[in-house]
C-alpha positions in Angstrom: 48.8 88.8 126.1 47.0 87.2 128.9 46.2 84.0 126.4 50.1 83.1 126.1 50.7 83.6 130.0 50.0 79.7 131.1 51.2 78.1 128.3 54.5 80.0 127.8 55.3 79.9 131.6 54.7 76.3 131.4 57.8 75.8 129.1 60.4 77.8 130.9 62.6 75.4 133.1 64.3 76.9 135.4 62.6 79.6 138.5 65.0 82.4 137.4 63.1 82.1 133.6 60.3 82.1 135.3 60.6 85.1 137.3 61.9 87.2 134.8 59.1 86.3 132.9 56.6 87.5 136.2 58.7 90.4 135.9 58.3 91.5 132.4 54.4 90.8 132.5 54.0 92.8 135.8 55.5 95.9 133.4 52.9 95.0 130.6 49.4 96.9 130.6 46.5 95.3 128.5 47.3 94.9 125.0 50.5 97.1 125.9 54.4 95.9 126.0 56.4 97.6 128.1 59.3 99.7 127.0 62.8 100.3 127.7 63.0 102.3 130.0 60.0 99.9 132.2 63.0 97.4 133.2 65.0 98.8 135.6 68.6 97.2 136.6 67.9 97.7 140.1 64.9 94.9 140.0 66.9 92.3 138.5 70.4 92.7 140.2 70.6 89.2 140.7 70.4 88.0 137.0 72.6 90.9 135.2 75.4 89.1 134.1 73.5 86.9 132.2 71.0 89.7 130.5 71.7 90.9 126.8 69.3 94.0 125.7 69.7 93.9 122.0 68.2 97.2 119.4 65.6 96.1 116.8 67.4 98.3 113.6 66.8 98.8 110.4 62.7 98.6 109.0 60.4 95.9 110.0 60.0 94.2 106.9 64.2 93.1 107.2 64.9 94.0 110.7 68.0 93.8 111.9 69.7 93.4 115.4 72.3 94.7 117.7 73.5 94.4 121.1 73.2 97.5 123.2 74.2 95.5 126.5 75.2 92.2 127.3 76.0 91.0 131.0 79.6 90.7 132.3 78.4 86.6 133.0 78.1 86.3 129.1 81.4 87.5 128.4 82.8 85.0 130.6 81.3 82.2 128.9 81.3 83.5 125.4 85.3 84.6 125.3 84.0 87.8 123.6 82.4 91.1 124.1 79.4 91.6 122.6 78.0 94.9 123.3 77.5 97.0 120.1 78.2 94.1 117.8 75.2 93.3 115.3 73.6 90.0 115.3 75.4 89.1 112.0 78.6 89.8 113.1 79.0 87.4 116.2 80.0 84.0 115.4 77.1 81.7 115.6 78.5 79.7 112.5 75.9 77.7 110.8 73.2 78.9 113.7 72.7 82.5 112.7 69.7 81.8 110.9 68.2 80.1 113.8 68.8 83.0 115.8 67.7 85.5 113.1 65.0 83.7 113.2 64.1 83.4 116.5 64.5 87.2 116.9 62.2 88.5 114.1 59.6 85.9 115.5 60.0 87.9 118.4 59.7 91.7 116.5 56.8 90.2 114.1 54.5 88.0 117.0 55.4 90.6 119.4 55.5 87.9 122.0 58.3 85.9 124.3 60.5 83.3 123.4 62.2 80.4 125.0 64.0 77.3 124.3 67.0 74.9 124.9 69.5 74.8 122.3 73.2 73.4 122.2 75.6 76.1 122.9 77.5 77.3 118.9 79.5 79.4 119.1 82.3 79.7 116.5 85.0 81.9 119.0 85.0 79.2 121.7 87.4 76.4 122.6 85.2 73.5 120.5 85.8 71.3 123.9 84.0 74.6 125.8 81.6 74.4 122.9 80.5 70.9 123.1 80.2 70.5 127.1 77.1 73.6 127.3 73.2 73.6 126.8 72.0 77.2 126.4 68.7 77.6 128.2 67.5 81.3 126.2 64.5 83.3 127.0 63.6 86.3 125.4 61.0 89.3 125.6 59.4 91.8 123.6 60.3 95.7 124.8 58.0 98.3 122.3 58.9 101.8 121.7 56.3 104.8 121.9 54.5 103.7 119.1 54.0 100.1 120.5 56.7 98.7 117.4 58.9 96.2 119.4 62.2 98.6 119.5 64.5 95.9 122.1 65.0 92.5 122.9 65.4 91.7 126.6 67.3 88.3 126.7 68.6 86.1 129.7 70.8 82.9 129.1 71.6 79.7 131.2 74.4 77.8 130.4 74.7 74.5 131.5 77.1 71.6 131.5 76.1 68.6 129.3 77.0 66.3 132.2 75.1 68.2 134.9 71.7 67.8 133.2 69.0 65.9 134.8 67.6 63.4 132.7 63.9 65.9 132.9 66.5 68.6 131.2 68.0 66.0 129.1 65.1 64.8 127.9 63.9 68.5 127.5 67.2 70.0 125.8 66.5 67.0 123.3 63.2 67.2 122.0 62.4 71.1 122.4 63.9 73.0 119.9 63.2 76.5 118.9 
């Protein structure tokens, strides 16, 4: 895992990616993910309402996905609860693949994710919809048996207008 550290850190924009990121690798031991039950709420008070820990079900060949917990923050900004819903069954609209796919990238390299994408999301008000950049990283949690069992997720929602032209130029070219 060591390899991906530099690189991978190196793409996340913002500090709170970044030390969610320190945190997770601080719970990984060589060639070891860490579990569940290694990411305690009590460490990451500060970036709860914006965390989503979402179940790998289902077989590993055709995995599927859903949300055990998502942050009160993401309710707010997504109009909806999503806790217990499966990945299928919120409305991403013509992006679900995109975020099937970024998902089993996850459960298959058994590595983190990030990116910038624009926020879809079908239950919005489409003015709501078109103003936000989503800022998404993602990490691997593994079961007993070192099979990636969880997805531990934080978002960043931004307004369009507030970008800096670095962002900008970022939320532009870097797609997942």
């Amino acid at each position: 895992m060591g390899e991906y550290e530099k690189p991978f850190k190196q793409e996340l924009v913002f500090d709170e990616q970044r030390n969610l990121y320190d945190y997770w690798r601080s719970k990984c031991r060589p060639g070891i993910l860490p579990n569940r039950n290694d990411v305690h709420p009590r460490d990451i008070i500060r970036y709860l309402p914006f965390i989503t820990l979402t179940d790998v079900i289902g077989d590993e060949i055709r995995p599927d996905f859903r949300v055990r917990l998502a942050g009160t923050g993401l309710r707010t900004v997504l109009d909806k609860e999503i806790t217990g819903h499966r990945l299928s069954e919120l409305p991403f609209g013509n992006a679900l693949p995109l975020w099937r796919n970024v998902h089993e990238r996850i459960v298959s390299e058994r590595k983190p994710l990030c990116g910038a994408t624009p926020f879809i999301w079908a239950g919005c008000a489409p003015n709501k919809v078109a103003a936000l950049a989503q800022y998404w990283v993602k990490f691997p949690l593994a079961d007993k048996n070192g099979t990636v069992s969880s997805i531990f997720a934080y978002d960043i929602f931004m307004p369009l207008a507030d970008l800096s032209p670095e962002l900008n130029l970022q939320f532009n070219t870097n797609r997942p």
